[in-house]
N, C-alpha and C positions, 0 to 999 in steps of 0.2 A: 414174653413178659412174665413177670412172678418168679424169675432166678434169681437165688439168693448165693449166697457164700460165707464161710466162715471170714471173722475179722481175725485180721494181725495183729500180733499182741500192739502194731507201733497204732494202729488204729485203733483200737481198745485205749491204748494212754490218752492215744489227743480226747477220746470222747469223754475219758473220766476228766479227763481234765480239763475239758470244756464245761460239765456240771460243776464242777469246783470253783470257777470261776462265780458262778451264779451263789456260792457260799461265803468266799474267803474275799475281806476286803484288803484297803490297804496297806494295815499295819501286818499282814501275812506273809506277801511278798516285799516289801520296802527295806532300801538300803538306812538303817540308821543313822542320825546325821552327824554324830560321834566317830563313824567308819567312812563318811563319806570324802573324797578327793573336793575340793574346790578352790576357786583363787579371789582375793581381793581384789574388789573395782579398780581398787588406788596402785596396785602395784604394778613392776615393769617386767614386762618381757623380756628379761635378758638371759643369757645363756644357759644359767639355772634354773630359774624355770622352765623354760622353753623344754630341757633334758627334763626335768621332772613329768613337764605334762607328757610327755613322748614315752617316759619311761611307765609311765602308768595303762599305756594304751589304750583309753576311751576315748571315742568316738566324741563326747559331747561332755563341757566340764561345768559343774554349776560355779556362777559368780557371786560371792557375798559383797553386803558393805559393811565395816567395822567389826563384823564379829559373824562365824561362821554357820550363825543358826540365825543370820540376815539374808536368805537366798531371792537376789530382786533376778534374775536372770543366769543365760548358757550362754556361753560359745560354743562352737563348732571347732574341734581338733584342727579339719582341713582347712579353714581360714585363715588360721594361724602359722603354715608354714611358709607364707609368700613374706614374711616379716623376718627381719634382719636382726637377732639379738644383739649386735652393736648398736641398735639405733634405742635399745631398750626403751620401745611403747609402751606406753601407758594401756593396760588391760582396759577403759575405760574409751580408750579411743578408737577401740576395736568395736566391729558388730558384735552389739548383745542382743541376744535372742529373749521374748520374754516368756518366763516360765509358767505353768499352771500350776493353781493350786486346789488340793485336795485333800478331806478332811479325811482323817484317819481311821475310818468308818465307812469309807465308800467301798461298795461295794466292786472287785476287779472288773464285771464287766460291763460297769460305769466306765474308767478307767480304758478298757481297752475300745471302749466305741468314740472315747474323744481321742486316744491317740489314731482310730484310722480315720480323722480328719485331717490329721495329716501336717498340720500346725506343730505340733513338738510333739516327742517321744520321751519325753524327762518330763517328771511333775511333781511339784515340792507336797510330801504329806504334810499337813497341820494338824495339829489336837486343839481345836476352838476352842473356847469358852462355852459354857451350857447355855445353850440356844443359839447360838451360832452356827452351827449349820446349815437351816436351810438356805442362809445367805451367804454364806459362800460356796454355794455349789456352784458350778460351771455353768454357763450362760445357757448352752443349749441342753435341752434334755437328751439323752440315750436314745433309740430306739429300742422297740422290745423287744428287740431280737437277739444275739450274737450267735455269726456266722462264722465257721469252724469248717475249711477246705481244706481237701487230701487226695491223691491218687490211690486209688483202691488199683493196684499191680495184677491182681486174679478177676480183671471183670472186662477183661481187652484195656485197662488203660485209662477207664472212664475216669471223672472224679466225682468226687463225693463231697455232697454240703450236707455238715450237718449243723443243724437251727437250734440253740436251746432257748427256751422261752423264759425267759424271767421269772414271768411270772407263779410258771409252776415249777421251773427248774428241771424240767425234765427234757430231752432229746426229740426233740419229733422227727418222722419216720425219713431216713436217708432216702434223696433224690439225687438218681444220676443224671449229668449234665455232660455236654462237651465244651471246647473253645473255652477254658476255663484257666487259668494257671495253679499248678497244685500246691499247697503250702510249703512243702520246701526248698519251692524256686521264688517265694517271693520275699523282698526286702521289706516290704511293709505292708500293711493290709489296706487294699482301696474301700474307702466308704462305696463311692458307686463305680458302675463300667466307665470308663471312658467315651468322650462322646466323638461323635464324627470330626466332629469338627478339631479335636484333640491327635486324632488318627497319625496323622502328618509329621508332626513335633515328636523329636528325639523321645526317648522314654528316660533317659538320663537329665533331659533339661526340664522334660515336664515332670517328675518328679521332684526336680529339687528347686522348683520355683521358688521364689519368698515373698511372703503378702507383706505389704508395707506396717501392714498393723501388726507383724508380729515380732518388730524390731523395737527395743526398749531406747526409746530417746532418754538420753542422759546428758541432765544439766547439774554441775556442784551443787547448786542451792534445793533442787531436786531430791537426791539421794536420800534427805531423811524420810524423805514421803512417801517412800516406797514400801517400808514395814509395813505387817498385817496382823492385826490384834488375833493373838491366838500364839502357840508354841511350835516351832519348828520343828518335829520329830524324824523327819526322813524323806529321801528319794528313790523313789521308782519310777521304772524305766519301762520300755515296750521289751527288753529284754529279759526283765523280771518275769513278765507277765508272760512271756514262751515259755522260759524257765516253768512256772508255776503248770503251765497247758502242758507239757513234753514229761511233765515228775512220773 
């Protein structure tokens, strides 16, 4: 007990840059919405596009209505390939995913504790109105924690959590653990372990479950009602946010 080691510089980054998190909100890391890719509800899938969204290579594309700084939802890139650009569908008859929104002020690891729920990994920044924030914050509060895993390579292999606390912003003291997976083997970040009962199920199906509430039902007469008082400034992503932890 009481062995210590020097850290590597790649464990020195993740931890500076797990405190940064606890500084830098989401106008920091977020893609502008001027720079951003995204397609219109109304328009068809045809060949052109299809090569456009391909050619851009993302994972997940935001959908406007009417104008590009309207972002009501995503799609999923791999949805999309089982569709026939001769049949040019309607981007609207496709599953839309709904997207979260976040005020431009939120702090990243606000931000990164709703994306390890697991719901979406895109989330449209907003610049409210004054006093509009506390009301549109995200349903659930954060926890006060943000957990920060790594393989320490010099300690036989263990891994390493580290916890920064919000509220003081500061690193509290690394605990090794085993049976853990190290951050650069994982696709995304679990809120909790997995339960027994989960054990069993593929980790490819149980990961990419979809809750029914997180699908944007879309009706014509609907679509105007989807706008949100306040200005659309940008998206960030769960990759921003590694980006931001890995600088």
């Amino acid at each position: 007990a009481g062995k210590g080691g020097e850290l590597t510089h790649d464990e020195t980054t993740i931890i500076a840059g797990a405190l940064e998190l606890t500084e830098k909100t989401a106008e920091d890391a977020m893609t502008p919405i001027s720079e951003t890719f995204a397609v219109d509800v109304n328009a068809k899938l045809d060949r052109e596009l299809m090569n456009l969204i391909l050619q851009k290579g993302h994972s997940r594309v935001p959908v406007y209505y009417e104008q590009p700084t309207n972002i009501i939802g995503l799609v999923l890139v791999k949805n999309l390939l089982s569709i026939d650009p001769a049949d040019e569908v309607p981007v609207k008859n496709v599953t839309i995913r709904k997207i979260p929104r976040v005020p431009v002020n939120m702090p990243l690891y606000d931000i990164l504790n709703e994306f390890q729920k697991g719901h979406s990994h895109m989330a449209v920044v907003i610049r409210y109105a004054e006093g509009k924030e506390q009301e549109q914050k995200m349903a659930n509060n954060p926890s006060n924690q943000v957990y920060i895993q790594m393989t320490n390579e010099h300690d036989n292999g263990k891994d390493v959590r580290i916890i920064v606390d919000k509220s003081s912003s500061k690193a509290v003291q690394e605990k090794s653990f085993s049976n853990q997976r190290p951050l650069h083997n994982w696709k995304s970040f679990p809120a909790t372990h997995t339960s027994d009962s989960n054990r069993g199920t593929p980790k490819a199906k149980r990961w990419s479950r979809v809750v029914s509430g997180d699908i944007l039902e879309i009706a014509d007469d609907s679509l105007s009602k989807l706008a949100e008082d306040g200005e659309v400034v940008g998206i960030i992503t769960m990759e921003d946010l590694i980006e931001e932890l890995l600088q």
